[in-house]
C-alpha positions in Angstrom: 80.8 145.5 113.0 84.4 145.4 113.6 86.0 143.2 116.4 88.3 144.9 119.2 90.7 143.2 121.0 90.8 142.7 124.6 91.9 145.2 127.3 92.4 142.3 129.5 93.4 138.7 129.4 93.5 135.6 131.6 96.5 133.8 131.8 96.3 130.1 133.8 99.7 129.0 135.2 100.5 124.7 135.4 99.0 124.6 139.1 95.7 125.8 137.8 95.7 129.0 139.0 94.3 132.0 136.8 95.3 135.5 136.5 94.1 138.5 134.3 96.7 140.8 132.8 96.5 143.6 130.6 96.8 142.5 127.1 100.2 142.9 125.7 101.8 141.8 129.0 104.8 140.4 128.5 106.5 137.1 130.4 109.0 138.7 131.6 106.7 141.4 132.9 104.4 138.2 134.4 107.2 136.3 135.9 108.0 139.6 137.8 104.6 140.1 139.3 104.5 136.4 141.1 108.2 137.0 142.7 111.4 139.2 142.3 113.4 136.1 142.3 111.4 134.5 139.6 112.0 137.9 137.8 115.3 137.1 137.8 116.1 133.4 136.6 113.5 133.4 134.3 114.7 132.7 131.0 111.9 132.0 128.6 107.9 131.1 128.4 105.1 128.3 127.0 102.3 129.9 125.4 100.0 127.2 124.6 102.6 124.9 124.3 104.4 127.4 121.9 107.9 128.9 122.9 108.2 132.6 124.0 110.6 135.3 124.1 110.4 137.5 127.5 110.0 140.7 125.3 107.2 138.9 123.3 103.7 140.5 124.1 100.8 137.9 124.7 97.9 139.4 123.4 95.3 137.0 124.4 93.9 133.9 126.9 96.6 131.7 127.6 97.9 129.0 129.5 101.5 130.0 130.5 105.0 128.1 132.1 108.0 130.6 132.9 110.8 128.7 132.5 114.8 129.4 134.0 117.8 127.3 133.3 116.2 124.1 135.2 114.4 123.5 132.5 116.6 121.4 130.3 115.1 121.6 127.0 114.3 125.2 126.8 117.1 126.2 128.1 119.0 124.3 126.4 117.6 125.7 123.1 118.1 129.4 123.8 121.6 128.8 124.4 122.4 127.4 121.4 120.4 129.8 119.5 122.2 132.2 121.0 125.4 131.2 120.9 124.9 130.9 117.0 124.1 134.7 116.8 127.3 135.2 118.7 129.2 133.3 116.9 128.6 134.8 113.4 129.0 138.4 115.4 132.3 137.3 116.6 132.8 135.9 113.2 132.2 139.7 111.8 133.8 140.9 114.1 137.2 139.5 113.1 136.7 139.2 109.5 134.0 141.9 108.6 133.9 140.7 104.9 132.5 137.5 105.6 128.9 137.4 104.9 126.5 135.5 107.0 123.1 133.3 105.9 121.5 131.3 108.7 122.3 129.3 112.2 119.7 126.9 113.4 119.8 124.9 116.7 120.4 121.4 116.4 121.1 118.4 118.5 123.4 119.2 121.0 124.3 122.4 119.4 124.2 124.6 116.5 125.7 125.8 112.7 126.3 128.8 111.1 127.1 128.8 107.5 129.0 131.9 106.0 130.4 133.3 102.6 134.2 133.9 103.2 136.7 133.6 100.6 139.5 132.2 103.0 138.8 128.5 104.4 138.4 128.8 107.9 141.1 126.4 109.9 141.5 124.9 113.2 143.3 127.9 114.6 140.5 129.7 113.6 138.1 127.8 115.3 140.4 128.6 118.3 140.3 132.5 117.5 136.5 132.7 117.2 136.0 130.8 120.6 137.9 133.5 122.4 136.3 136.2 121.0 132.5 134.7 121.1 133.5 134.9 125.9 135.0 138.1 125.0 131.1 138.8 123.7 129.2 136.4 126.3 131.6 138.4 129.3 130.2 142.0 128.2 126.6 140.9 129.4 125.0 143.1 126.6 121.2 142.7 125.9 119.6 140.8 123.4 116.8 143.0 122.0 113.9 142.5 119.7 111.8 144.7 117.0 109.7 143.7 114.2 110.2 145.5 111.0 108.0 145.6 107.4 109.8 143.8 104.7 110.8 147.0 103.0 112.6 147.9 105.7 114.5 144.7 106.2 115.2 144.0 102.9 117.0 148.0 102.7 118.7 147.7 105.7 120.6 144.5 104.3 120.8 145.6 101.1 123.0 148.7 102.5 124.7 146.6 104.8 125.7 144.5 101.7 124.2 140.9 102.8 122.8 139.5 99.6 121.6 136.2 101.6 119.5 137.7 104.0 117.6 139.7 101.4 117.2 136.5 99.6 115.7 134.7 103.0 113.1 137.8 102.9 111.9 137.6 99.8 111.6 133.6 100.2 109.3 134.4 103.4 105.6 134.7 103.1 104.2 138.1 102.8 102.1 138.2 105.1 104.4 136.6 108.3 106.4 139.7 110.5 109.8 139.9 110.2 111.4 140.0 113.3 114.7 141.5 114.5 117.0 140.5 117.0 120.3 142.5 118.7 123.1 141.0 120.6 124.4 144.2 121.7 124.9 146.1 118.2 125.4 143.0 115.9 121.8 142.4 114.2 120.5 139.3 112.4 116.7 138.1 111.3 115.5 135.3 113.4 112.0 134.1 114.3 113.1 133.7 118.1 113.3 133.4 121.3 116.5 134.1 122.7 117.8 134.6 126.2 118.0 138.7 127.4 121.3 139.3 127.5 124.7 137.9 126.5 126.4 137.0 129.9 123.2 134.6 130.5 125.0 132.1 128.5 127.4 129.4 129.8 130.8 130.6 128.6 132.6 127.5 130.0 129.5 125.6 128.0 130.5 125.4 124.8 132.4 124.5 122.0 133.4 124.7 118.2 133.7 121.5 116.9 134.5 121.1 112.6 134.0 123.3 109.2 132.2 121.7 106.7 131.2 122.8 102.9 127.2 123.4 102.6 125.6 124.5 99.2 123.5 127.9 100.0 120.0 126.4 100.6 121.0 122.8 99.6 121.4 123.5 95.8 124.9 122.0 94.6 123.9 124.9 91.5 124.6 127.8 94.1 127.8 129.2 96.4 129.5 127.1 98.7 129.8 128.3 102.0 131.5 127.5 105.0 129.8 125.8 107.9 131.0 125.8 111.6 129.4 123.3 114.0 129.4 123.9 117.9 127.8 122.2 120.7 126.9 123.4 123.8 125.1 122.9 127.1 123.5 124.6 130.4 126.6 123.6 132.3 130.4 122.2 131.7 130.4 119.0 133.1 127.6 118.3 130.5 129.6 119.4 128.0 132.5 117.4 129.0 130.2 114.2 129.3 129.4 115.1 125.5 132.6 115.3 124.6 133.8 112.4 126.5 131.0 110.7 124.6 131.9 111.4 121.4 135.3 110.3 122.0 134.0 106.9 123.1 131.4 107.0 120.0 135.0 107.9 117.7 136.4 104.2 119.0 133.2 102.7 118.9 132.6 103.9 115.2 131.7 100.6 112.9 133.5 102.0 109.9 137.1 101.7 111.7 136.1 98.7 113.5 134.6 96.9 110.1 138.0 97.7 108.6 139.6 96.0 112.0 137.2 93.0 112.1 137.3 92.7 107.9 133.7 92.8 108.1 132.8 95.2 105.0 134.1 98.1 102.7 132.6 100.6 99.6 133.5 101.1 96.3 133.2 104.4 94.1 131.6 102.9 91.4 128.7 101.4 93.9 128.2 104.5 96.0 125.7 103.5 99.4 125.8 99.7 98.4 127.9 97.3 100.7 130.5 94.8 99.6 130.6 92.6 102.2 133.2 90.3 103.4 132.8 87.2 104.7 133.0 87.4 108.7 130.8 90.6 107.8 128.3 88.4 105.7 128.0 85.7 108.5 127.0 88.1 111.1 124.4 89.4 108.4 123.3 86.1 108.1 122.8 85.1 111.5 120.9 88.1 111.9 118.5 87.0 109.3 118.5 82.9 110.6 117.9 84.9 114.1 114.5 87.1 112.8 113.5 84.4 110.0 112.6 82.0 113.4 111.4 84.6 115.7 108.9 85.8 112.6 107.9 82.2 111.8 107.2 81.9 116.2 104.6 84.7 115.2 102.8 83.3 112.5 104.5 85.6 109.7 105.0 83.5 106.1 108.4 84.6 104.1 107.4 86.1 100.4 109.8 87.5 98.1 108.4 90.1 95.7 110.2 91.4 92.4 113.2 94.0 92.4 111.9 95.8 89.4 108.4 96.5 88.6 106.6 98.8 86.4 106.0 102.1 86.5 101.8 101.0 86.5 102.8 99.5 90.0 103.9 102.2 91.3 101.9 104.8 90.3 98.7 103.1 92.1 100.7 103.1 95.3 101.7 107.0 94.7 105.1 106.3 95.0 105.6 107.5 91.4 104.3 110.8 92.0 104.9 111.5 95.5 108.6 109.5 96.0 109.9 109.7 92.0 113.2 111.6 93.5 114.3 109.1 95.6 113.7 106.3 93.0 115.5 104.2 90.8 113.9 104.4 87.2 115.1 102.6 84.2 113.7 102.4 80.7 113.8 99.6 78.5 114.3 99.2 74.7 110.6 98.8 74.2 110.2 102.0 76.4 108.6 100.7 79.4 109.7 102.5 82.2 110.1 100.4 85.5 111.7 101.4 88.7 113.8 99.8 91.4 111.8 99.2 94.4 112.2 101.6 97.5 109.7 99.6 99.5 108.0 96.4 99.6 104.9 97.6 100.2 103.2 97.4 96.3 105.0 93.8 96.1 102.7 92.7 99.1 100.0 94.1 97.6 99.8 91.9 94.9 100.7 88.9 97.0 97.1 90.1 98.9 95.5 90.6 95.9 96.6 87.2 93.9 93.9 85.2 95.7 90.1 85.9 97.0 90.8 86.5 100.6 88.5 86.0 103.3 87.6 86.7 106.8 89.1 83.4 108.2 92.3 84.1 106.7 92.6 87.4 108.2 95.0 88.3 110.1 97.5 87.4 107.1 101.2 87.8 108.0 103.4 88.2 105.0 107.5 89.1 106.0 110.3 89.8 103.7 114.0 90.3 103.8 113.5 92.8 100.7 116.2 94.4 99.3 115.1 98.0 98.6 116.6 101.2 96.6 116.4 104.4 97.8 118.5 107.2 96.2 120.5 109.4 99.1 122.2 112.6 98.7 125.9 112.0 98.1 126.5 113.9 100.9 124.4 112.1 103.4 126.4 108.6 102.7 127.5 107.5 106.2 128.7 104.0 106.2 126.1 101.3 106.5 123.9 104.1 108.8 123.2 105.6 105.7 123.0 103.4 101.9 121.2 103.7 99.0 120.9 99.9 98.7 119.1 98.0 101.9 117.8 94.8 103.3 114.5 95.5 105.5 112.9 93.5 107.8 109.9 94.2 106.1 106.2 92.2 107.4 102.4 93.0 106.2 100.0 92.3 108.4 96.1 92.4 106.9 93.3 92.4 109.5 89.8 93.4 110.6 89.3 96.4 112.0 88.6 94.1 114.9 92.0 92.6 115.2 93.8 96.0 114.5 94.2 96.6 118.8 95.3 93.0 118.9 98.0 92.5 115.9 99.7 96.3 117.1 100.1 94.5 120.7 101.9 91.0 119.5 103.9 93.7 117.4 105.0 95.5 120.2 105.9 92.5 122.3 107.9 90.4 119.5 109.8 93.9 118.9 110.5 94.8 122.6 111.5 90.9 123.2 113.7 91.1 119.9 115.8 94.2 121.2 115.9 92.5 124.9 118.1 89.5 123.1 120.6 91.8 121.7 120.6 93.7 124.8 118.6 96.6 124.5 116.6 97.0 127.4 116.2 101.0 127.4 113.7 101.3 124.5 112.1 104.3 124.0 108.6 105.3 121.6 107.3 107.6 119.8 103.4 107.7 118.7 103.5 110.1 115.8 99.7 111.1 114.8 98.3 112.6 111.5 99.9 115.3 109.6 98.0 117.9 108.2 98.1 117.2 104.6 96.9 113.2 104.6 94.8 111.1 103.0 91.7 108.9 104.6 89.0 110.0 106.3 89.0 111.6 110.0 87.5 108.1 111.3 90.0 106.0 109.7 92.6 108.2 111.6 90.8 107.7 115.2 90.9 104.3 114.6 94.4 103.8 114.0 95.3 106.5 116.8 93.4 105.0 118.5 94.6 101.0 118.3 98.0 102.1 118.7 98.1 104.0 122.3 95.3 101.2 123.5 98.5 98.7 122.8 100.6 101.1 124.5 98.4 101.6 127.3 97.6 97.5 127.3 101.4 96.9 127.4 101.8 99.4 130.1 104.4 101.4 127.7 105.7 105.1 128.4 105.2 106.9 125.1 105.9 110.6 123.6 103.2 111.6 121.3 104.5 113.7 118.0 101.8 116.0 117.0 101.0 115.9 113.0 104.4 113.8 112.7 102.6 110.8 111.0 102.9 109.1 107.8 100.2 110.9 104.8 98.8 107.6 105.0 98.7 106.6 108.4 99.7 106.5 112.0 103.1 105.2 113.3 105.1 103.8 116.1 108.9 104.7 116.3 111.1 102.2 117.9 114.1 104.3 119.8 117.4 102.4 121.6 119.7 103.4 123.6 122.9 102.3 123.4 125.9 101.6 125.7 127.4 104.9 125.5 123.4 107.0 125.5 123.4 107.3 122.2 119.5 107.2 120.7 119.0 105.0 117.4 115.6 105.1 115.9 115.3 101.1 114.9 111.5 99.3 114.4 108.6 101.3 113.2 105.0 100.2 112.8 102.3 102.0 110.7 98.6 101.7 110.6 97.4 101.9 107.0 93.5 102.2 105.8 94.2 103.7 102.4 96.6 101.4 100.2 94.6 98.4 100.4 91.8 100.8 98.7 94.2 102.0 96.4 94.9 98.7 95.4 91.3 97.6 95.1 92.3 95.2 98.1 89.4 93.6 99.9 88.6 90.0 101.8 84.8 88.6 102.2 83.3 89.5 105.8 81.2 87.3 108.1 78.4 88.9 106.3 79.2 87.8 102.7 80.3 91.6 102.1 83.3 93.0 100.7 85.6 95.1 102.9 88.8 96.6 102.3 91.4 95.1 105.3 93.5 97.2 107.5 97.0 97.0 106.6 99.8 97.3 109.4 103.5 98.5 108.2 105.9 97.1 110.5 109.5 96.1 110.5 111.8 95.3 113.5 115.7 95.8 113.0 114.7 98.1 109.9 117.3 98.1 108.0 119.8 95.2 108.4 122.5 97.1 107.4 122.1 99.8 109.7 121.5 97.3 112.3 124.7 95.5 111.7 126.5 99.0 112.6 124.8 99.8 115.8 125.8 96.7 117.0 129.1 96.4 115.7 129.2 100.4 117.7 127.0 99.4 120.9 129.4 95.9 121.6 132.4 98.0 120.4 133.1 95.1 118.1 133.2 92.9 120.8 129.5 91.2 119.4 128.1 88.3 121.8 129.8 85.1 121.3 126.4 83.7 119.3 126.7 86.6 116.8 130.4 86.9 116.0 131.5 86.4 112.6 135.1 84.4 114.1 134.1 82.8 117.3 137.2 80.8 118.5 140.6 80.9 116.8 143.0 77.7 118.4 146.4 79.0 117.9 149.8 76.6 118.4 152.4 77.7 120.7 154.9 75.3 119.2 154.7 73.2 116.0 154.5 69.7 117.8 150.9 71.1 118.8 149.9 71.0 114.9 147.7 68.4 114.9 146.6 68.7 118.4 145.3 71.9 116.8 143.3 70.4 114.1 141.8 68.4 116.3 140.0 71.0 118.3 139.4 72.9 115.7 137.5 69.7 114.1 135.4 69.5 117.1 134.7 73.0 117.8 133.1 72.9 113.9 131.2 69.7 114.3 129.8 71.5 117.4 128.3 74.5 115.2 131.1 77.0 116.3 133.5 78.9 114.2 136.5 78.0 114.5 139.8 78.1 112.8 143.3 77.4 113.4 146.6 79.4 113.4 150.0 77.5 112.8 151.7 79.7 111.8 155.6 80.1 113.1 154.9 83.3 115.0 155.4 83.9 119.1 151.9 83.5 120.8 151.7 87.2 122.2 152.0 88.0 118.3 149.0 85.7 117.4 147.0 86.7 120.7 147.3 90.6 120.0 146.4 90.2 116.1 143.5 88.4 116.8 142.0 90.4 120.0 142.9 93.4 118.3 140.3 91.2 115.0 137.7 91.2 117.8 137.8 87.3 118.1 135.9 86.4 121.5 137.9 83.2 122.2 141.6 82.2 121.3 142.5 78.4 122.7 145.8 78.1 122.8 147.9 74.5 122.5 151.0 73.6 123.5 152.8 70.5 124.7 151.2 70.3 127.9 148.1 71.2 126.7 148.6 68.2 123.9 149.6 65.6 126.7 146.7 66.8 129.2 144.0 67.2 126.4 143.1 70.7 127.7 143.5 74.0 126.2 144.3 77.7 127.2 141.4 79.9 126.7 141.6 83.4 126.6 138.8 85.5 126.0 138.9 89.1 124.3 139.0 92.0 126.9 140.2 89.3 129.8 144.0 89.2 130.9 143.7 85.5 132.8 144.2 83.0 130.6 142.5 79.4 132.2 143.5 76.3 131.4 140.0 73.8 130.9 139.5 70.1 129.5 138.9 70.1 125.6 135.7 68.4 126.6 134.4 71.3 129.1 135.2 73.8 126.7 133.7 72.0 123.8 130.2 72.3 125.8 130.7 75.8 127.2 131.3 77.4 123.9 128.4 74.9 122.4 126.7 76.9 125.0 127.2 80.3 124.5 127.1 79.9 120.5 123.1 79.2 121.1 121.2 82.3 119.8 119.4 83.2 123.1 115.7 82.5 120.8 116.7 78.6 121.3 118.2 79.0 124.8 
């Protein structure tokens, strides 16, 4: 007996409130029938959670949300979905040879990337704004059809647009293929959009660069052209953003590490870090910094192997399910080994070395393990973005019974740890399991579970990410803001049932029994390098006095101050500072402005009255006063401020 679909359906709006429809309704047809004005601004709908086109029909119970321009996020998204189908219409438009391929949102905006034998230029750029308002101004309506894939793939086939037939044929056969207008241009997208052209922001929005992009990310096919744009539901948010990333262009740690002489790359090491000296010392007071905080918390420092055979790491999957992101290497004897991408496997063996029992639980192993991870050329971005990495990297082995426990003291070291480098707008995400994992449906409550009790118990605000997990596990995502509002995804921490029984890993119970431990993932800065370059952005180079690489320079304003200088400079050292000194026979202003412009938070400077008084001038970076102070009262305000705020 065949099934019919309903004549009518209930729909239940966010106050509670049901109402039935006929099936096929649309939400621009519901958002009419509760007001005229609604009618109007509405923009968009939630479908069970899913977003909605107006013209899309809903064909069965539902809850529903009608959105309008208030609502950022949705709004938001239409916009820039539209404005990418305008774009590559005004693109046409102006050069109707160039063939188009695909235009996702993405943060803060959109691409488009098209096949056009002329490189697209700045003025370009200019030429395609003013005709994509010409577009937005005419107010024509976005319409919607779906088609059968014959049709589709003839219609671009006569209109000569190889890549969309390509896109087709790459779809599954059984999804719908659905159209969209902008007025007469045409292009294949899943939806939604906004209903007509002039509902977009034309002050809103702007091109921003042309980049090269390989057609679907193979460096083996054409390249095309890429435009970037940004835009936003209003102008003064778009002039915020672009205020932003002008800040964010000052603030950017691969200018200021050529300033500061922290750090530079070489061709023949690409993604791997030579670092300078100033830029080694801050590295290395951010290791002295988490190597005392981790051994406050009860965490013993392990170093594992590099290299380790391919056996290794085909227990832990990583050979099978991570092989294109590895380093592999073969050896005369015709081992294969591999460079290790996390430290993971290392720890396991450092678990398994010994019979492990249920009084030595939880165990608390930490590393600062360099790992090797292979990264599209392309994606290279400073020390944001290496191949070769120092993590933060800690194993914690418990009971089931500790799990809620050991995620809580996690969450409170990492929240304290941001607070001292002053980050106190920390956001997380809970991300919960994926559809394709591994470990029972238990093992996954459990960890779901320990991690929002923590949450809860620390009386954290939290997004959850539906199916975003780890295969293996659950995690917690670490998010700071910055001083400008930028969001940096720092600290993670995983819940992990199923390597320790990959690994065979198990500890003696109260009960004489042998059961496999849970295993928590967790590190805190991350990556080090990547954490050396949001703080070298977020200060602006300006780092706090306890973490600069060159704390106090003491500069002579004559010669007869020479020695003077040495002196203070002896002191400042004995004291634990940085310091050096600079004799050289230049003006003061000269050595003042080539050292603030170095980032150096203190310059002292000496000169005969400073000699015969036994004080020094102290300017500090960003300050125009200067203040004259007792070598002795400097000598313990700067012993103050170089204390890492852990031993304050």
């Amino acid at each position: 007996m065949s099934q019919t679909s309903p004549s009518t359906i209930e729909l239940i709006f966010p106050d509670g409130n049901a109402r039935a429809f006929d099936a096929g309704v649309t939400a621009a047809e519901v958002a009419a029938s509760i007001s005229t004005s609604l009618g109007k601004k509405a923009i968009s709908a939630s479908i069970d959670g899913a977003h909605y086109d107006l013209q899309w029909p809903i064909t069965q119970d539902a809850k529903i949300a009608i959105h309008t321009m208030k609502d950022e996020v949705q709004a938001n998204e239409l916009i820039r979905h539209d404005l990418a189908h305008i774009m590559a219409r005004a693109v046409q438009e102006i050069w109707p040879d160039t063939k188009v391929t695909i235009g996702p949102v993405i943060e803060h905006g959109w691409y488009y990337d098209f096949d056009r034998k002329e490189p697209f230029t700045p003025e370009d750029l200019a030429t395609i704004e003013k005709k994509m308002k010409e577009i937005i101004n005419k107010r024509e309506p976005v319409t919607t059809e779906v088609w059968d894939r014959a049709r589709a793939v003839q219609f671009y086939t006569d209109n000569n647009e190889p890549y969309k037939v390509e896109l087709i044929e790459s779809i599954p056969g059984d999804e719908p293929l659905r159209m969209y207008w902008h007025g007469d241009w045409q292009d294949l997208c899943r939806g939604p959009h906004l209903q007509h052209t002039g509902q977009v922001p034309g002050d809103a929005f702007k091109l921003m660069s042309v980049a090269g992009a390989y057609w679907r990310g193979d460096s083996d096919r054409a390249m095309l052209q890429r435009i970037y744009g940004v835009a936003f539901t209003g102008k003064e948010k778009l002039k915020a953003h672009l205020t932003m990333l002008e800040e964010a262009a000052k603030r950017d740690h691969r200018k200021l590490g050529r300033e500061m002489d922290l750090f530079h790359f070489e061709e023949v090491a690409p993604g791997s870090v030579v670092w300078h000296p100033s830029g080694w010392r801050i590295f290395q007071n951010l290791i002295a910094y988490m190597r005392r905080r981790q051994e406050e918390a009860g965490y013993d420092e392990v170093n594992t192997p590099d290299i380790m055979d391919r056996a290794l790491w085909e227990t832990s999957g990583h050979w099978f399910n991570y092989m294109e992101n590895m380093f592999l290497a073969q050896t005369h004897d015709d081992r294969d080994y591999a460079l290790k991408p996390m430290n993971c496997p290392g720890h396991m063996l450092l678990f398994n070395h010994a019979l492990r029992s249920y009084r030595d639980l939880p165990m608390k192993i930490a590393e600062f393990g360099k790992v090797h991870r292979y990264e599209p050329s392309g994606a290279l971005h400073g020390l944001m973005r290496v191949r070769s990495f120092t993590q933060d990297d800690a194993h914690i082995y418990c009971t089931p019974e500790q799990l809620t426990d050991e995620c809580l003291k996690v969450n409170d070291l990492i929240l304290s740890i941001y607070k001292d480098f002053g980050f106190d707008n920390v956001h997380v995400k809970l991300s919960t399991r994926p559809e394709n994992r591994i470990g029972s449906d238990e093992s996954w409550d459990l960890s779901e579970g320990a991690l929002k009790t923590a949450l809860d118990r620390a009386g954290m605000e939290y997004t959850i990410f539906e199916g975003e997990g780890a295969f293996y596990g659950p995690k917690l995502e670490y998010v700071l803001r910055d001083a400008i509002g930028r969001d940096w995804q720092c600290g993670t921490l995983q819940v992990d049932y199923n390597l320790p029984e990959r690994f065979g890993s198990t500890y003696v119970t109260q009960s004489g029994e042998k059961q496999a431990p849970v295993m928590l993932h967790r590190a805190l800065f991350g990556s080090l390098e990547r954490f050396t370059g949001i703080l070298i952005e977020n200060w602006e180079g300006k780092l706090p006095f306890w973490l600069a690489p060159r704390q106090v320079v003491v500069a002579s304003i004559t010669s007869d101050a020479d020695d003077y200088v040495a002196e203070v400079v002896k002191a400042l050292r004995s004291a634990g500072i940085q310091a050096e000194a600079d004799i050289r026979n230049e003006k003061i202003n000269y050595k003042v402005r080539e050292h603030s412009l170095s980032k150096v938070p203190v310059i002292l400077a000496v000169g005969h009255r400073e000699v015969e008084e036994r004080t020094v001038t102290v300017r500090r970076l960003g300050e125009k006063r200067t203040s004259v102070v007792a070598l002795d009262e400097m000598l313990a305000d700067l012993t103050k401020e170089a204390t890492p705020p852990d031993l304050r």
